[in-house]
KEVO-93077 format. One record per residue (C-alpha): y, x, z. Coordinates in Angstrom, 2 decimals, always signed. Layout:
N
        yy        xx        zz
         Y         X         Z
...
This chain:
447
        yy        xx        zz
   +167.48   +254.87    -56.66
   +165.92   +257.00    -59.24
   +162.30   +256.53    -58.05
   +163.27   +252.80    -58.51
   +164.65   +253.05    -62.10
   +162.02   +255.55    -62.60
   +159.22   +252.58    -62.26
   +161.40   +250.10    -64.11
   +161.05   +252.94    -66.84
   +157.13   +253.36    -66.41
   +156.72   +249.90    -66.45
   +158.71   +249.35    -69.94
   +156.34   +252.09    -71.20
   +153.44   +250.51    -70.36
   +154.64   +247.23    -71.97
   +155.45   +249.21    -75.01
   +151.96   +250.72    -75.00
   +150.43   +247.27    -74.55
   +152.43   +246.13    -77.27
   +151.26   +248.64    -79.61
   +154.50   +250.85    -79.80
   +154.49   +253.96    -81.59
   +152.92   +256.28    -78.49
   +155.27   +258.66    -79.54
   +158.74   +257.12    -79.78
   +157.58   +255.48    -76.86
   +156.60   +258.58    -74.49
   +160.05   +259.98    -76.19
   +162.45   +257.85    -75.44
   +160.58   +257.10    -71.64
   +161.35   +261.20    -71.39
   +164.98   +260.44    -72.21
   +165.21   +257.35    -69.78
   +164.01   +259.75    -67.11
   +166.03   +263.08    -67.67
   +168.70   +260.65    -68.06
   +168.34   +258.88    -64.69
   +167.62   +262.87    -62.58
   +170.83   +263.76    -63.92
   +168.92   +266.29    -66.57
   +169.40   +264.75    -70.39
   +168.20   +267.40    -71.96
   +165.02   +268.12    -70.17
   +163.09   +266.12    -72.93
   +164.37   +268.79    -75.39
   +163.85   +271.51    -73.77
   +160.35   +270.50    -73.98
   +160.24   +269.79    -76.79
   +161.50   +272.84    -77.97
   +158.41   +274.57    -75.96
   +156.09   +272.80    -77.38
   +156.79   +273.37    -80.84
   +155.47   +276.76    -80.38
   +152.71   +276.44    -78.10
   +149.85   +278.62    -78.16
   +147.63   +275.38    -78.65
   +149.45   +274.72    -82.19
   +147.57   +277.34    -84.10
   +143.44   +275.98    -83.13
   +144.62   +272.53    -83.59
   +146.26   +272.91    -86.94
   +143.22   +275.23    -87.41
   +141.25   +272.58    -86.57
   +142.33   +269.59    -88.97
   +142.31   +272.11    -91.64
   +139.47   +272.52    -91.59
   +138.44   +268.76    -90.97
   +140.65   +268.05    -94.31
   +138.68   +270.71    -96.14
   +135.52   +269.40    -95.21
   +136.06   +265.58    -96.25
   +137.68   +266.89    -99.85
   +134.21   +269.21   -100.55
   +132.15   +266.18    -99.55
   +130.19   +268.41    -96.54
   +130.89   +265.62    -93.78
   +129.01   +263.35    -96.53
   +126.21   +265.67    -96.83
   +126.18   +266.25    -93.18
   +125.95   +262.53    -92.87
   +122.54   +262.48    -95.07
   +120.95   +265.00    -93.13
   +121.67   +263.39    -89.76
   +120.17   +259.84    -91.29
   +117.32   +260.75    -92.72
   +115.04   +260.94    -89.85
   +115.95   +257.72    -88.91
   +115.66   +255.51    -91.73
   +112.08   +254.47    -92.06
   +111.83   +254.37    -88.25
   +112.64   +250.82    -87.02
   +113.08   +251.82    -83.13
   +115.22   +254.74    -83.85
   +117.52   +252.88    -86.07
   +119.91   +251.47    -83.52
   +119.61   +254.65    -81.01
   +119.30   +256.95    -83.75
   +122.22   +255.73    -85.83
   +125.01   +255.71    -82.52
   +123.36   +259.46    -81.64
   +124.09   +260.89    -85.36
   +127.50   +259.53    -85.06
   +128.14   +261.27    -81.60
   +126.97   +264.23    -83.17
   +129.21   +263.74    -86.23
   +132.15   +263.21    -84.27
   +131.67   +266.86    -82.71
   +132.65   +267.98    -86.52
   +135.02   +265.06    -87.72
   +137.78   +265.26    -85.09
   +138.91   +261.43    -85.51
   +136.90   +258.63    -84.11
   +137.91   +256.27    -87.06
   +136.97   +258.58    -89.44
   +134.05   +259.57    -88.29
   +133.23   +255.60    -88.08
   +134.25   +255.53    -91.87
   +132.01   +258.19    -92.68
   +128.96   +257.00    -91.25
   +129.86   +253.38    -91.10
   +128.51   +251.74    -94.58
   +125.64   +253.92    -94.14
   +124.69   +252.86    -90.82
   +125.38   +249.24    -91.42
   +122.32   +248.33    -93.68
   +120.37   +250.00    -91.77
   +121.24   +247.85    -88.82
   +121.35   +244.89    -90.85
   +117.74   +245.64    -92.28
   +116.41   +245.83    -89.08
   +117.63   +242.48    -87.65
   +120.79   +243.37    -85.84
   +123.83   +241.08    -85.69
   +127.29   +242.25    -87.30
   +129.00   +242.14    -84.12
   +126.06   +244.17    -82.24
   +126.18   +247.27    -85.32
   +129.59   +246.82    -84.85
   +129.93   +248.12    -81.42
   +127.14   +250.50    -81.89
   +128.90   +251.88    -84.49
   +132.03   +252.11    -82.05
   +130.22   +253.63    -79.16
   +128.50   +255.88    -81.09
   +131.83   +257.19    -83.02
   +134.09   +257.15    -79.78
   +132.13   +258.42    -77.11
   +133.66   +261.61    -76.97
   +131.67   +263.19    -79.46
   +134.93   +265.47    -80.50
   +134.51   +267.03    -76.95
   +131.53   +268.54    -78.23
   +133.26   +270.99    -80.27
   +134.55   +274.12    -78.53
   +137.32   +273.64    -80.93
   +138.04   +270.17    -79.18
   +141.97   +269.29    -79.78
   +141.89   +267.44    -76.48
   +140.71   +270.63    -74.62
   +142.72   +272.92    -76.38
   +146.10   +270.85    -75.82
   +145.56   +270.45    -72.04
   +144.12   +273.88    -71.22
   +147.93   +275.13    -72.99
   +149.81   +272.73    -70.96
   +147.91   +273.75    -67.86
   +146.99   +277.11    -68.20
   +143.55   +276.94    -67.60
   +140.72   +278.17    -69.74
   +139.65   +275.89    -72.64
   +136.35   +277.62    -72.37
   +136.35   +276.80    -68.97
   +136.96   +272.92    -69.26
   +134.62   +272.74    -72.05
   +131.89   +274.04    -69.77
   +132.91   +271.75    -67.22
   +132.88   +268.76    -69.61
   +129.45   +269.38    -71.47
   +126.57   +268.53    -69.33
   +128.23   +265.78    -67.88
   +130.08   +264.49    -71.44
   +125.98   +264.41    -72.47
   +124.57   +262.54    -69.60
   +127.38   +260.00    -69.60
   +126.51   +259.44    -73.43
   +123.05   +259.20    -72.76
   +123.11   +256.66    -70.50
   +125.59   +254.79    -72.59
   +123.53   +254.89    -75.46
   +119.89   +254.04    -73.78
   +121.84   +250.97    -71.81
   +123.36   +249.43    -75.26
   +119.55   +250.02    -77.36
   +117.55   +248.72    -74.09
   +120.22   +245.60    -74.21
   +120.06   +245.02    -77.47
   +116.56   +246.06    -78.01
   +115.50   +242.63    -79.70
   +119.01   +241.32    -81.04
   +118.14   +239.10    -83.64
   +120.77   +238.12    -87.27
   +122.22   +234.84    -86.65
   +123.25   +234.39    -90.22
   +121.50   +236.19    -92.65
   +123.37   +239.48    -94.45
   +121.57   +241.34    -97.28
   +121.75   +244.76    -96.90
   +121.60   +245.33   -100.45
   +125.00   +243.85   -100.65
   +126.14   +247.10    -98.99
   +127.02   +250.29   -101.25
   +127.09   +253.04    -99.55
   +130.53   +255.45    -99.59
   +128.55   +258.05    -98.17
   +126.90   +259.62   -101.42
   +125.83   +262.55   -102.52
   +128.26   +264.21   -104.89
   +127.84   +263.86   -108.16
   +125.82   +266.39   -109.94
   +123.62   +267.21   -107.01
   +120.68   +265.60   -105.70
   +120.18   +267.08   -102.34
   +119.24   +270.53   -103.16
   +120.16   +273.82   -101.26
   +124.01   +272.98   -102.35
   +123.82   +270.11   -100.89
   +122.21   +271.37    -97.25
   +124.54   +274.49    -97.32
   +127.31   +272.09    -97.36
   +126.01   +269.87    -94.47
   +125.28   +273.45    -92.46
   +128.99   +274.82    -93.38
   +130.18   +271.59    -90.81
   +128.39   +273.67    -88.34
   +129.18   +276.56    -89.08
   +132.84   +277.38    -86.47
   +130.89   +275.38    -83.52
   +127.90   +278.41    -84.02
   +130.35   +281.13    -84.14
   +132.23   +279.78    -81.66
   +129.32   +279.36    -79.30
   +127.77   +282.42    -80.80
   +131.09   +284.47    -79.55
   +131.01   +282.96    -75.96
   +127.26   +284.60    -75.22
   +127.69   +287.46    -76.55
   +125.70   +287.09    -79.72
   +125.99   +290.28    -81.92
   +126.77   +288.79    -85.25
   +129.50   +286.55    -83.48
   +130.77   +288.68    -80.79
   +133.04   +290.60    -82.81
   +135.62   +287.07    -82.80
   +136.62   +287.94    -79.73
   +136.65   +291.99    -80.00
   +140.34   +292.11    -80.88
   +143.21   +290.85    -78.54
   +146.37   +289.47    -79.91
   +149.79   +290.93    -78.68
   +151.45   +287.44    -80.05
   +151.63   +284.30    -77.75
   +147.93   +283.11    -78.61
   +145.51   +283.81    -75.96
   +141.72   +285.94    -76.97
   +140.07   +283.37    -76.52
   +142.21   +280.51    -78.88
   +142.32   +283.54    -81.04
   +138.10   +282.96    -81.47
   +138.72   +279.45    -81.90
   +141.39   +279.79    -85.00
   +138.78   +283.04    -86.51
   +136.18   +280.58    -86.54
   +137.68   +277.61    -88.39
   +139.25   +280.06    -90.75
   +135.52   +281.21    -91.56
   +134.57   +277.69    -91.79
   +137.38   +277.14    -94.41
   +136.21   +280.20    -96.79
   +132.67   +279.45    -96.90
   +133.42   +275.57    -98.07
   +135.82   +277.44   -100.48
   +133.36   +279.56   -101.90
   +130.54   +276.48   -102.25
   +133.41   +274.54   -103.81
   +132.78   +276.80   -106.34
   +135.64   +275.29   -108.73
   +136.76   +272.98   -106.93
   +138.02   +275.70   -104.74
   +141.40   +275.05   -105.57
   +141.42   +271.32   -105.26
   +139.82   +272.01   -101.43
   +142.40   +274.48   -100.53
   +145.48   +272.15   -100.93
   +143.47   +270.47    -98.99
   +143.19   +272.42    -96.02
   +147.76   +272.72    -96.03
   +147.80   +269.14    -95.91
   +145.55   +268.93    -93.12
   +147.45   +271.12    -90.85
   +150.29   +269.05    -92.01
   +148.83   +265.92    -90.65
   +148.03   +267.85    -87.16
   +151.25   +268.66    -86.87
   +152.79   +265.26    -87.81
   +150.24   +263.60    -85.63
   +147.95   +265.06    -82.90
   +150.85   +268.10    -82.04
   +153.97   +265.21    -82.48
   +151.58   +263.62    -80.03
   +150.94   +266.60    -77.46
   +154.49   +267.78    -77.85
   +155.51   +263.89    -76.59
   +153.35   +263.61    -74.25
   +154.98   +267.26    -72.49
   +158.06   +265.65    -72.84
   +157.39   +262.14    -71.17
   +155.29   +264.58    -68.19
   +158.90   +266.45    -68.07
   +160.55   +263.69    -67.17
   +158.65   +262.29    -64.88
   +158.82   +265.63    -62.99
   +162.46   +265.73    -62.96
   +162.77   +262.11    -61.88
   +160.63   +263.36    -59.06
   +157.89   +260.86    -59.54
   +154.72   +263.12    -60.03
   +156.04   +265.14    -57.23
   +155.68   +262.03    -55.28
   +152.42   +261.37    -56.44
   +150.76   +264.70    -56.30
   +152.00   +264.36    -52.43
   +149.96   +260.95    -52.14
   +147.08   +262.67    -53.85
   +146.96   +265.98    -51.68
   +146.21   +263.98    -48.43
   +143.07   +262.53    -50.57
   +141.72   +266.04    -51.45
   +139.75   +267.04    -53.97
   +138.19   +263.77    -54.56
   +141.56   +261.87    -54.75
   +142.51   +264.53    -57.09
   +139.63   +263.59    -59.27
   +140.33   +259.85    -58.94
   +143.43   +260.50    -60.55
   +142.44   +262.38    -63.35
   +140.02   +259.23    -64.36
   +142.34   +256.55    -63.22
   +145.60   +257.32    -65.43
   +143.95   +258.60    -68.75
   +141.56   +255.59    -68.68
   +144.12   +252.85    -67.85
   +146.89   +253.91    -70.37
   +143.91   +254.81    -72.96
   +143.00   +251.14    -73.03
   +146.48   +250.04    -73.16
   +147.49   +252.26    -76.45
   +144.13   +252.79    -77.46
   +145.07   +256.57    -77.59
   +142.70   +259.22    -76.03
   +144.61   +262.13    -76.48
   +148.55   +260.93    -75.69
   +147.24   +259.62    -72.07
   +144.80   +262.57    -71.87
   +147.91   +265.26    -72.16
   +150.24   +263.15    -70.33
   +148.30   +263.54    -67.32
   +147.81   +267.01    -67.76
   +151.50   +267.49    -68.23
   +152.16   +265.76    -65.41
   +149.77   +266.71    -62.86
   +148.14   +269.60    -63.75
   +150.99   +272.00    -63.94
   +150.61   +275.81    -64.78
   +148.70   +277.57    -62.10
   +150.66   +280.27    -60.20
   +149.50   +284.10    -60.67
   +146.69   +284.86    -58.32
   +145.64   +281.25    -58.08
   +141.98   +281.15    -55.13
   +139.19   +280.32    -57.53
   +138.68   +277.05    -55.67
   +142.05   +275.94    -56.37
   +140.93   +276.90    -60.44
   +137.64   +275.16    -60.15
   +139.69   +271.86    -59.19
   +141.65   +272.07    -61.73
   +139.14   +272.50    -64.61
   +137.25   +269.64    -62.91
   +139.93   +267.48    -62.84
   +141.22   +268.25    -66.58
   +137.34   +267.63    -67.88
   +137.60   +264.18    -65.71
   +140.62   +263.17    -68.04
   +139.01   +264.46    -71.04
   +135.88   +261.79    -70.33
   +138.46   +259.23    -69.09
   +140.29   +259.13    -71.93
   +137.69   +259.12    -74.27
   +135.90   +255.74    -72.10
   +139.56   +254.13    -72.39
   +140.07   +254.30    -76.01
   +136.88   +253.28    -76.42
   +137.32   +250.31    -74.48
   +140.50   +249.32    -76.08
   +140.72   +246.58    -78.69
   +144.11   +248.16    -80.58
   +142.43   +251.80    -80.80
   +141.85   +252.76    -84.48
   +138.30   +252.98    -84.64
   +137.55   +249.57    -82.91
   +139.81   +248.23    -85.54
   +138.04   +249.63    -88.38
   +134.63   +249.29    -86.98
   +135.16   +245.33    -86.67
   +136.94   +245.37    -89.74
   +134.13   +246.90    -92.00
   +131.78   +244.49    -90.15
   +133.97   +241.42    -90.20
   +134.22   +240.57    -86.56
   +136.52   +240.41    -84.12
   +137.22   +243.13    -81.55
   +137.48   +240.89    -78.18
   +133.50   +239.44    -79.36
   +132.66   +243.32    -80.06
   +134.02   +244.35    -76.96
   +131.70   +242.54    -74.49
   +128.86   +244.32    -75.53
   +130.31   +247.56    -75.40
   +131.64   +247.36    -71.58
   +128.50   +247.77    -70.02
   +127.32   +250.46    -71.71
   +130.39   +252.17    -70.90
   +131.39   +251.53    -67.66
   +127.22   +253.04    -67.10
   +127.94   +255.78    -69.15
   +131.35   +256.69    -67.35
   +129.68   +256.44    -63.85
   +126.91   +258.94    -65.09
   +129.38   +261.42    -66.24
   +131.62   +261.21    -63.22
   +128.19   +261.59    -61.31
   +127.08   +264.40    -63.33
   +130.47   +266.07    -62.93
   +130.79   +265.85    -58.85
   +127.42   +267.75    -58.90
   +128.97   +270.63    -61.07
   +131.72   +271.39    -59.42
């Protein structure tokens, strides 16, 4: 009886999802339904109360802090102009060129729809200029913005929720996800230029009618300010990376343990952003003060949004433990092996992604659910699976927001463009369903 009700229950959620609920009442009150029906009301809040603290709470607040503080000193619109100019008087790397320098923005702008309102009125005449429809810039602008450029980052909020919900090493999963994050985007992005390759306008649009909100701030006119700015974006992912090989100005990150609940290595992570956040400060110069309200309102936001979000999504994987459902599941899945294992890792990020156009609730839902902490003294193959299958979700869930014509950043993409999603769409399946193939590909061979 309580698997039963426990479907009727998944199946209202996914309703809800379709239906553009909330993600978080949603996963919320789904956790309730199923305590409720295990005989265990309170195992939502017990959750929740664990989740609240997490050791993945610090990086991410960290993390949009530092996000906020870059969009209020104008260095994501500086990093913006350096990524475009190289492609603006070159007609074949517009299109290409335009989708790769908002992948690579993404790695520094944590949201997709921001990132797509960075870049956006930028890219668009440029598109325009060279002959490409609205609804074809429109999905390049999508695919380029959503790829999963944010799993770039070392500091990836994705990665750093489901490596705390799992136990296993963030720097681990990012490893796992890099190579194979790049090929899949690759592939995505030659398949949509080669497709589109001679697009044509069907009604004329003058690119001149476009003015550009990506500008350089006023007062400057692209001189070492204005570089240092576009560099400071950079800055965490160097040290970060920097810290991870050993590099002797960056090693010293991760020199210190903490004796508090936050792991060395997160510990790197947060150090990093924090270094980020002082040098924008101190090129602020005095706008310093304006920048650093900036930075509490940021973590603010995390909190409110991408940690509500995680701490949901542990709740909704709660229940559907004590209901006995994943149980039941991971028991289907074992007799598969490692493969099945990885089937499921794509399967249920990517499916609820495209129903709530959300990467990161379906991302940590899964791990919640199926990827529970590893015991003490865990074989390294058992490890290895696990990071596998965590990076799988990570690409999954990025592919199924993509793909979905409620997420954010298809919304604002087609909006700014003036076309509708469902028209946008079809040109951007392709393209993804080659680029998800690739990275599932690339990832078999890796692990």
């Amino acid at each position: 009886m309580t698997l039963a009700g426990s479907v009727v229950v998944l199946a209202a959620l996914i309703v809800a999802l379709a239906r553009r609920a909330e993600p978080r009442l949603a996963l919320l009150a789904a956790a309730l339904a199923l305590g409720a029906l295990a005989g265990r009301p309170f195992v939502a809040a017990d959750a929740f109360a664990r989740g609240m603290v997490a050791p993945m709470v610090a990086p991410i607040c960290a993390a949009m802090a530092f996000a906020a503080v870059l969009s209020e000193a104008g260095c994501d619109r500086a990093l913006v102009d350096l990524l475009l100019k190289p492609i603006r008087r070159v007609g074949a790397a517009v299109l290409p060129g335009g989708m790769i320098a908002a992948f690579l923005l993404n790695a520094a702008i944590p949201s997709q729809a921001s990132t797509a309102a960075a870049i956006g009125p930028v890219l668009a005449p440029l598109w325009f200029a060279a002959g490409y429809r609205p609804d074809i810039a429109a999905a390049a602008l999508i695919l380029g913005s959503s790829l999963g450029g944010d799993l770039l980052s070392p500091a990836a909020q994705d990665v750093l929720a489901v490596a705390g919900v799992s136990s296993l090493d963030a720097a681990s999963i990012h490893q796992r996800i890099l190579l194979p994050l790049l090929c899949g985007a690759a592939a995505a992005i030659a398949a949509f230029s080669l497709t589109h390759a001679r697009s044509s306008l069907t009604r004329r649009v003058d690119p001149n009618s476009w003015v550009s909100e990506v500008v350089t701030p006023p007062g400057e006119t692209g001189g070492m300010t204005h570089l240092l700015r576009a560099l400071a974006v950079l800055l965490p992912i160097g040290l970060i990376v920097g810290a991870r090989m050993n590099w002797a100005p960056a090693a010293w990150l991760t020199a210190t343990a903490t004796d508090g609940p936050i792991p060395p290595g997160t510990l790197t992570v947060v150090r990093a952003l924090l270094i980020g956040i002082v040098v924008v400060l101190i090129l602020s110069g005095r706008s310093a003060p304006r920048v650093f309200r900036a930075a509490f309102e940021g973590m603010g936001s995390a909190y409110g949004g991408i940690i509500g979000l995680t701490i949901s999504a542990q709740c909704f994987g709660a229940g559907l433990q004590a209901a006995g459902v994943s149980g039941e599941i991971a028991r289907a899945v074992a007799g598969a092996g490692p493969l099945g294992a990885l089937v499921l890792s794509v399967l249920f990020p990517l499916s609820l992604a495209l129903l709530s156009g959300s990467g990161s609730g379906p991302i940590l839902t899964y791990a919640q659910t199926f990827l529970a902490p590893l015991p003490a003294g865990a074989s390294t193959e058992l490890v290895s699976q696990g990071v596998t299958a965590a990076a799988g979700a990570c690409v999954a869930g990025a592919v199924g927001r993509t793909a979905s014509p409620v997420a954010a950043v298809v919304i604002y993409s087609c909006g700014l463009l003036g076309v509708s999603p469902l028209l946008v769409l079809r040109s951007v399946l392709g393209p993804l369903a080659i680029g998800l193939v690739t990275a599932l590909g690339a990832l078999l061979l890796l692990r």
